[in-house]
Legacy VTK file of the C-alpha trace (Angstrom):
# vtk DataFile Version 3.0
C-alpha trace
ASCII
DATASET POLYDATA
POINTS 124 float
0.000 0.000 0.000
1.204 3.507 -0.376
-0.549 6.655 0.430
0.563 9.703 -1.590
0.462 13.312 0.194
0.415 16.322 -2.313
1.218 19.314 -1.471
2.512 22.860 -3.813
-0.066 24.245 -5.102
-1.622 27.764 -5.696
-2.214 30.573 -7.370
0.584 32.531 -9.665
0.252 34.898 -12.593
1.222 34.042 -15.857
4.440 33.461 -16.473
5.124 32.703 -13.010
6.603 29.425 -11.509
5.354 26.459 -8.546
6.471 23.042 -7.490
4.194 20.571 -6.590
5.861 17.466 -4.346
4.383 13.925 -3.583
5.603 12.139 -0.605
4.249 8.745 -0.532
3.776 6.897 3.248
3.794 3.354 2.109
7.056 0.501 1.555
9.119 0.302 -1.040
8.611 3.322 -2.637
12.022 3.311 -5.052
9.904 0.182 -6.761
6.958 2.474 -8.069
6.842 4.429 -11.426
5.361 7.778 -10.374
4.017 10.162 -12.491
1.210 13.434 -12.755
-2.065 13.941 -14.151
-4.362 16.737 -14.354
-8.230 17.695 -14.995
-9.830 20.971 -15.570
-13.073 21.531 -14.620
-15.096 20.096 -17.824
-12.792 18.303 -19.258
-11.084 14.877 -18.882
-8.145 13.721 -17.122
-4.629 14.117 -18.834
-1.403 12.792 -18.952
1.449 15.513 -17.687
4.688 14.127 -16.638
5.931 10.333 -15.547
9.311 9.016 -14.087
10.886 5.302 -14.109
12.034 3.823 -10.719
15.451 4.978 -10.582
14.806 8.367 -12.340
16.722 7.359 -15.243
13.314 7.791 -18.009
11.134 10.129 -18.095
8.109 11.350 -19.932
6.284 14.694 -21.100
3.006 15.615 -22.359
4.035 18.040 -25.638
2.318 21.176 -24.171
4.504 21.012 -21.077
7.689 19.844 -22.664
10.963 22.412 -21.993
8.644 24.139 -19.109
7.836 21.223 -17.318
10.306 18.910 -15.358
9.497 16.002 -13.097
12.077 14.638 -10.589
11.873 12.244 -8.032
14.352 11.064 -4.501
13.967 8.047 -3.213
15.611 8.687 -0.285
13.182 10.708 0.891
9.770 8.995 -0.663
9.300 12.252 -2.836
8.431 13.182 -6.479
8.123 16.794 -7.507
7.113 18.324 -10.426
8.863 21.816 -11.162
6.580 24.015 -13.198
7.995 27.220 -15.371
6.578 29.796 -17.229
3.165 29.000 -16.565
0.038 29.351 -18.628
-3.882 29.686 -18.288
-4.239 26.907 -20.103
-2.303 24.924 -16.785
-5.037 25.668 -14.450
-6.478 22.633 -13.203
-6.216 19.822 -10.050
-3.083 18.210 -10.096
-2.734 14.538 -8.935
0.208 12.662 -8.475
0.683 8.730 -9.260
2.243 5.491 -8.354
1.917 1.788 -10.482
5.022 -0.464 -10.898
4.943 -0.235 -14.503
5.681 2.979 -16.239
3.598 2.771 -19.153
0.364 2.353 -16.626
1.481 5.639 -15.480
1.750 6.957 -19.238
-1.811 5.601 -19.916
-3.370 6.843 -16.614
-5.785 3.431 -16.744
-5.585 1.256 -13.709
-3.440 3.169 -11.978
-2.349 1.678 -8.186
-2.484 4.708 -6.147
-3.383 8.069 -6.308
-2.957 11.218 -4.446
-5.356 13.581 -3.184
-5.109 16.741 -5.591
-3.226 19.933 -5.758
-5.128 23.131 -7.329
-2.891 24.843 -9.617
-4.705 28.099 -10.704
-2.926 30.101 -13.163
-4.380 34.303 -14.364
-3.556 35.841 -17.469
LINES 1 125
124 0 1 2 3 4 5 6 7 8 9 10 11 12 13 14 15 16 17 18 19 20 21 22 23 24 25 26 27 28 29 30 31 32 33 34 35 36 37 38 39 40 41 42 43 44 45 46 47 48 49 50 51 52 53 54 55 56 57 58 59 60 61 62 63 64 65 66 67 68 69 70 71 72 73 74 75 76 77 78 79 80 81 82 83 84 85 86 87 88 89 90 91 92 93 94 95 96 97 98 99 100 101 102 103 104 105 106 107 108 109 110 111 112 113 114 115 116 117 118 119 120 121 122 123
């Protein structure tokens, strides 16, 4: 079992910068893919960012590639997600994501364990 704790997010102006961190409470954390999702209000859920075990791979949705970067230490049970130059179009809950395959965390379907949500709201 792991139990994922969000915290990071806010409010910021266009432009403007946050980083969102997941600390999961559970064993073997090193052993999980983790990754980030988001929704809007209306729309569906989306793919964002995901990160391999060791930290060695990692993936990017195209809107958030070169502004986006994920990161994880294992160390201390933690993945962040370092946002830059941030748009409107960003605005939405943020939830991070364990499974011990990768490409579950790419898909987003039967993903293991979630976290709670982080509200990123971004004004032009």
């Amino acid at each position: 079992q792991q139990q994922l704790v969000e915290s990071g997010g806010g409010l910021v102006q266009a432009g403007g910068s946050l980083r969102l961190s997941c600390v999961g409470f559970g064993r073997s954390f090193s052993s999980y893919a983790m990754g980030w999702f988001r929704q809007a209000p209306g729309r569906e859920r989306e793919f964002v960012s995901s990160i391999s075990w060791t930290g060695g791979t990692t993936y990017y949705q195209d809107s958030v590639k070169g502004r986006f970067t994920i990161s994880r230490d294992n160390a201390k049970n933690a993945v962040y997600l370092q946002m830059n130059n941030l748009k409107p179009e960003d605005t939405a809950a943020y939830y991070c994501a364990a499974d011990p395959k990768l490409q579950t965390v790419v898909s987003g379907r039967s993903i293991a364990f979630w976290g709670q949500g982080a509200q990123v709201t971004v004004s032009s």
